[in-house]
C-alpha positions in Angstrom: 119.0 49.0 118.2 116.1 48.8 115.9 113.6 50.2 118.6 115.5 52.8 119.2 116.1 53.5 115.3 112.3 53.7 115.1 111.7 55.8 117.6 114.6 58.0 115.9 112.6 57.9 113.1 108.9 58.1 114.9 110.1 61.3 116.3 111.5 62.8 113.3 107.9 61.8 111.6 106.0 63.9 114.5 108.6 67.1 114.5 107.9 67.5 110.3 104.5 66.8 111.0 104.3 69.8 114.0 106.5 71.7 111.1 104.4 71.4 108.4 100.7 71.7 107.2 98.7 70.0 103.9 97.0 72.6 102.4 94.7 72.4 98.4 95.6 75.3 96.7 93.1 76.6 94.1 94.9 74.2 91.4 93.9 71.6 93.5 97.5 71.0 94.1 98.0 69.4 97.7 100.9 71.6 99.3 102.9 71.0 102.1 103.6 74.0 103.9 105.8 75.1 106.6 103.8 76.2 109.6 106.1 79.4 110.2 106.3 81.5 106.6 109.0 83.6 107.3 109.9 84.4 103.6 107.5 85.3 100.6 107.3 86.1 97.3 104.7 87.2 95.0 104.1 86.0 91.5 102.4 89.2 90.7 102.0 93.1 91.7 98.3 92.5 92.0 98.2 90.4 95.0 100.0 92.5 96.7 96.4 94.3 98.3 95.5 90.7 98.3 98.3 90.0 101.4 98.0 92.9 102.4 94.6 91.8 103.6 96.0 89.2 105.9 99.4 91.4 106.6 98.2 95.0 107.3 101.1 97.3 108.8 103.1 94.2 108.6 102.8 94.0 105.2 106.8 94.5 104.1 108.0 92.0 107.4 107.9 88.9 105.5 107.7 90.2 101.6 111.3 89.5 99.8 110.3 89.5 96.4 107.5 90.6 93.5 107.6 91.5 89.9 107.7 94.8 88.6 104.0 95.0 87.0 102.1 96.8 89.5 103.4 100.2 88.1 102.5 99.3 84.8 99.1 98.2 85.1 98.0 100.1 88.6 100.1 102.9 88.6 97.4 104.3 91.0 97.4 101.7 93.6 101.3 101.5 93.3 101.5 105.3 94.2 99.5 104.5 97.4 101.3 101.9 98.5 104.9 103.2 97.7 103.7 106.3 99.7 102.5 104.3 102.8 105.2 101.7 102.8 108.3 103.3 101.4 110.4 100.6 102.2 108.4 98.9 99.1 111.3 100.2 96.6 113.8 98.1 98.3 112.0 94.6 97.9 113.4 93.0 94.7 112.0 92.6 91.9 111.5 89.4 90.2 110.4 89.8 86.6 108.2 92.5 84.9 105.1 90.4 85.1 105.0 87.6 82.2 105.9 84.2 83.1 108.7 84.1 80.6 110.6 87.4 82.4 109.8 85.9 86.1 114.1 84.9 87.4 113.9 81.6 88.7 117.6 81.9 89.8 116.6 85.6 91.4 114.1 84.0 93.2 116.1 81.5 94.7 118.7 83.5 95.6 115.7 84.9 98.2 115.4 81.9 99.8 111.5 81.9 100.0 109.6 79.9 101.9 106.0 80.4 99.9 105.6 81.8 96.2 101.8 83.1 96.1 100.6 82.8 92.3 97.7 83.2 90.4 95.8 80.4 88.5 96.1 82.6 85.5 97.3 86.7 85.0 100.4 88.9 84.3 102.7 86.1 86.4 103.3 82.2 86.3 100.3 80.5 86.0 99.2 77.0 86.8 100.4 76.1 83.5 104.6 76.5 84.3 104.6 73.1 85.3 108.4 73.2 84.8 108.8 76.0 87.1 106.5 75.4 89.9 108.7 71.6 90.3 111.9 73.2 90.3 111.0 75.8 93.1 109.3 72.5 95.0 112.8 70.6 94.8 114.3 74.0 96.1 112.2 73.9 99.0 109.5 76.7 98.0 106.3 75.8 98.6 103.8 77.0 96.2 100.1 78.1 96.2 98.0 79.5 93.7 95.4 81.7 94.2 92.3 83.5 91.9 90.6 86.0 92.1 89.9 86.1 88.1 89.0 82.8 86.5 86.1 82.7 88.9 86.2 85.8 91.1 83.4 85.2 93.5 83.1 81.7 93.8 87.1 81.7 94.3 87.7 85.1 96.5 86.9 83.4 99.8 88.4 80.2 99.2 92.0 81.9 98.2 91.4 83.8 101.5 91.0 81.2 103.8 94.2 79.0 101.8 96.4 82.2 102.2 95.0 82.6 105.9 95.7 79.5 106.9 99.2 79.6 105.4 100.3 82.4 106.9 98.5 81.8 110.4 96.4 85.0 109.7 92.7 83.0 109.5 90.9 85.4 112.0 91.6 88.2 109.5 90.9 86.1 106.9 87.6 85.1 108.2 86.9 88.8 109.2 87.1 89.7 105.3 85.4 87.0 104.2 82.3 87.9 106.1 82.6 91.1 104.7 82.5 90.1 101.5 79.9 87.5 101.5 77.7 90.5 103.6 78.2 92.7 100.5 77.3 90.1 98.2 74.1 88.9 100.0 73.3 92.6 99.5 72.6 92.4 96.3 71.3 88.3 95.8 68.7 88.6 98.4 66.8 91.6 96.9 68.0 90.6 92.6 64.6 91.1 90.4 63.9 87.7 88.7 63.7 87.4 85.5 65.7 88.2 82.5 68.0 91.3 83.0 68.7 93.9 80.7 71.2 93.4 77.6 74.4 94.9 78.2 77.5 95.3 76.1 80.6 95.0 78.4 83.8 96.9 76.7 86.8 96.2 78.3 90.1 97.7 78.6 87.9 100.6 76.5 90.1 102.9 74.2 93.2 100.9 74.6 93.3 99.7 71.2 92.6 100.8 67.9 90.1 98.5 67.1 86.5 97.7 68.4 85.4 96.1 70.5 86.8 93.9 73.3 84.6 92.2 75.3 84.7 89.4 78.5 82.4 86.2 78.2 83.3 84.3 81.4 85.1 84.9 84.3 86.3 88.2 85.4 83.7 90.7 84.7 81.3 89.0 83.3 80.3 86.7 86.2 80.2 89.7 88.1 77.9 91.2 85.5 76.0 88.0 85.7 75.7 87.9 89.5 74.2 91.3 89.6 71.5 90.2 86.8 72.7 91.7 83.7 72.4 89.8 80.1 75.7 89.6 78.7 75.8 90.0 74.9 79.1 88.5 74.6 78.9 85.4 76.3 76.5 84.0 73.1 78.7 85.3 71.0 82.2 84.5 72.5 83.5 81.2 72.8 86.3 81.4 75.4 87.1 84.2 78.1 87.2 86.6 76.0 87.5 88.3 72.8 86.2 91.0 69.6 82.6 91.9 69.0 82.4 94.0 66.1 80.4 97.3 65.9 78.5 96.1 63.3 77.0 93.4 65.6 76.0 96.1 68.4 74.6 98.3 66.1 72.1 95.8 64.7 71.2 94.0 67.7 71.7 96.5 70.5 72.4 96.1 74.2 70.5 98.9 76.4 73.4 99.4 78.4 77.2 100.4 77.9 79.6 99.4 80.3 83.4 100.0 79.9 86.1 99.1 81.9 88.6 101.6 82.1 92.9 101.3 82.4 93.7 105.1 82.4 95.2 106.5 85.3 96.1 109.9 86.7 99.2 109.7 85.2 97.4 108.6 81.8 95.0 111.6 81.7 97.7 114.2 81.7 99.4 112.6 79.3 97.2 113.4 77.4 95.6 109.3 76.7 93.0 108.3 74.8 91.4 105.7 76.8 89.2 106.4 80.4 91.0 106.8 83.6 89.7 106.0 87.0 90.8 104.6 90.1 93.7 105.3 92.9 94.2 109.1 92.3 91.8 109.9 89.3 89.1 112.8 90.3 85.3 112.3 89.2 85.3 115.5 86.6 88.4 114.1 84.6 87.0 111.0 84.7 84.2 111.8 83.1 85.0 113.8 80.8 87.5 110.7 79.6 84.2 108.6 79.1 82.8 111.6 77.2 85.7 111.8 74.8 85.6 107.6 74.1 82.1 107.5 73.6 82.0 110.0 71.1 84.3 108.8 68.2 85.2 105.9 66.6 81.4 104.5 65.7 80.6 104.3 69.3 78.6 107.5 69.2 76.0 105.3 67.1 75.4 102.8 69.9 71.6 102.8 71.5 72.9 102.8 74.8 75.2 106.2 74.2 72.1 107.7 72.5 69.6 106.8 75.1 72.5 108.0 78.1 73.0 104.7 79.6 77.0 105.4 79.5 78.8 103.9 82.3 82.5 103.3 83.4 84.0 101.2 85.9 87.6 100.5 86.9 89.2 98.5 85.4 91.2 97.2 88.6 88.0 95.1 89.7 88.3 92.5 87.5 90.7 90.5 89.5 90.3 91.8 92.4 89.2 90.6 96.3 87.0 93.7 96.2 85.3 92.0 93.0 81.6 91.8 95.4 81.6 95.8 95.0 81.5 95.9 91.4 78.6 93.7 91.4 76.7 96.4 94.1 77.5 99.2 91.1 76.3 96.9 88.0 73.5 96.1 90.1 72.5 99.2 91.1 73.1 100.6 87.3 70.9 97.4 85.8 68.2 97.8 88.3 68.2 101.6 89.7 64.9 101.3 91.7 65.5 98.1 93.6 69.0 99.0 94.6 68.3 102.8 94.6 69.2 102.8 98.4 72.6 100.3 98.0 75.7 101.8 98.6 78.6 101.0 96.6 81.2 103.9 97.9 80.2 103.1 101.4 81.2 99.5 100.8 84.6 100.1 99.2 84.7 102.6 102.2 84.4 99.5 104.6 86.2 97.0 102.8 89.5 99.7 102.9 89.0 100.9 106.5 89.1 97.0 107.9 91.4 95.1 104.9 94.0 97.8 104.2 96.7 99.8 105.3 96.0 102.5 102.7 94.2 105.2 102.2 91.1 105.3 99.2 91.0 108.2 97.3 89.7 108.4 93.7 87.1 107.8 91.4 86.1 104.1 91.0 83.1 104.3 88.7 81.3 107.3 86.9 78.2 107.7 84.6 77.2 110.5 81.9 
């Protein structure tokens, strides 16, 4: 009896161990996870190009839930993929975004097998400690992801996790090698030295005030990685933060970069901030950057004066197409030795192979 009880029990051991796989997430959480994800749910509406990396035309088969953000703070990329996968409006929603208005109970009532989240965003971070145990106990595994806190270092190993997970590592692989191609583009032929100062304004026009910047993370390593001298990160103690116009008119960057949230939508409405992205055309655009630089003390900067005015979209930040950001900062830092790099060709690529939309729109633009 008790050699056949431990064989019961021998067996059982090798069936959850066929069943299931130990996988780090970027929390450096070990995760058990079943071997066949049959049920997902997002913790965001920005990772939802992120699976459909891995996912492609499959993209809705195993989706069952996401928050409601994507519309809010994309409406570009929303429009695309509502358009290509209409059956998107039917996939609940979980939340609008923020960790405190993401449904527990909604989500449960999915029955999901993996919640995909980000170490930090619009969703549940690494921080809901509380939340993340109670949709273990209930059988969910969880992974984070991050594509934000540190957005190259951190793009291929979120891949390769979320590959793995879902049993899509050749595509996973596939982008990664695309991505680590587009970045050698730019570290093997970087100028040494000491870049030129540049004043990073993100989310430009959004407020009232002036002027928000990133230190670390986000932007500003990708800044960093393509050789430019951040004037923030002296000056800014954590992520990010306020630089005041008073500071970049007495000790003045040489370039002007903003990030820009406006959308298509934002533009005819008449918005006072930049617009580009999914949908937004390269004349509008500009003349959006036109309008912000020219009011509000900015039209005293050295950079505006001089025409170093550039715009980029905002949607990069936390992105897994971060690597193309760096080819435009690089080749608007160092013109000549990236005169031939192309940027639009890249973004080309990285669409044609990683997702089951179409790219239109203006992504960056310079006066």
């Amino acid at each position: 009896m008790q050699r056949l009880i431990l064989g019961v029990l021998l067996g059982l051991a090798s069936l959850a161990s066929v069943q299931a796989q130990v996988l780090t997430d970027l929390a450096g959480r070990e995760v058990e996870v079943p071997d066949k994800i049959e049920r997902i749910v997002l913790g965001e509406g920005r990772l939802l190009p992120v699976l459909a990396i891995l996912e492609d035309e499959q993209l809705l088969e195993r989706l069952v839930g996401m928050p409601a953000d994507l519309a809010l703070v994309d409406p570009g990329s929303a429009r695309q993929y509502q358009q290509a996968f209409p059956g998107l409006a039917k996939v609940p929603r979980i939340g609008q975004g923020a960790a405190d208005t993401f449904s527990l109970e909604q989500v449960l009532t999915l029955r999901p097998d993996l919640a995909i989240f980000s170490l930090s965003g619009h969703g549940p971070g690494s921080t809901q400690g509380r939340m993340i145990e109670q949709l273990q106990r209930a059988g969910v595994a969880v992974l984070f992801v991050d594509f934000r806190e540190q957005p190259l270092a951190n793009t291929p190993r979120s891949m390769t996790l979320l590959g793995r997970a879902l049993g899509r590592e050749a595509r996973a692989e596939a982008f990664n090698a695309a991505h680590a191609e587009a970045l050698a583009a730019v570290r093997e032929r970087l100028p040494q030295g000491a870049g030129p100062k540049v004043f990073l304004h993100s989310r430009a026009g959004l407020g009232e005030g002036c002027c928000e910047s990133m230190a670390r993370g986000m932007f500003a390593d990708l800044l960093v990685e393509a050789g430019g001298d951040n004037v923030a990160r002296e000056r800014l103690p954590g992520h990010a933060g306020v630089l005041s116009l008073e500071l970049l008119l007495s000790q003045p960057p040489q370039l002007y970069i903003a990030s820009a949230v406006g959308s298509a939508d934002s533009l005819a409405a008449g918005a006072s901030y930049i617009a580009l992205g999914p949908g937004v055309d390269a004349d509008p655009a500009r003349a959006s950057l036109q309008r912000l630089v020219s009011r509000g003390g900015l039209q005293h900067l050295a950079p505006v004066r001089d025409g170093q005015v550039h715009a980029i979209w905002h949607g990069f930040y936390n992105s897994p197409f971060n690597v193309v950001a760096v080819q435009v900062f690089a080749k608007w830092l160092h013109p000549q030795a990236f005169a031939d790099l192309d940027p639009r060709r890249t973004l080309e690529t990285f669409y044609g192979q990683f997702q089951p939309v179409a790219l239109d729109g203006q992504y960056w633009i310079s006066l």
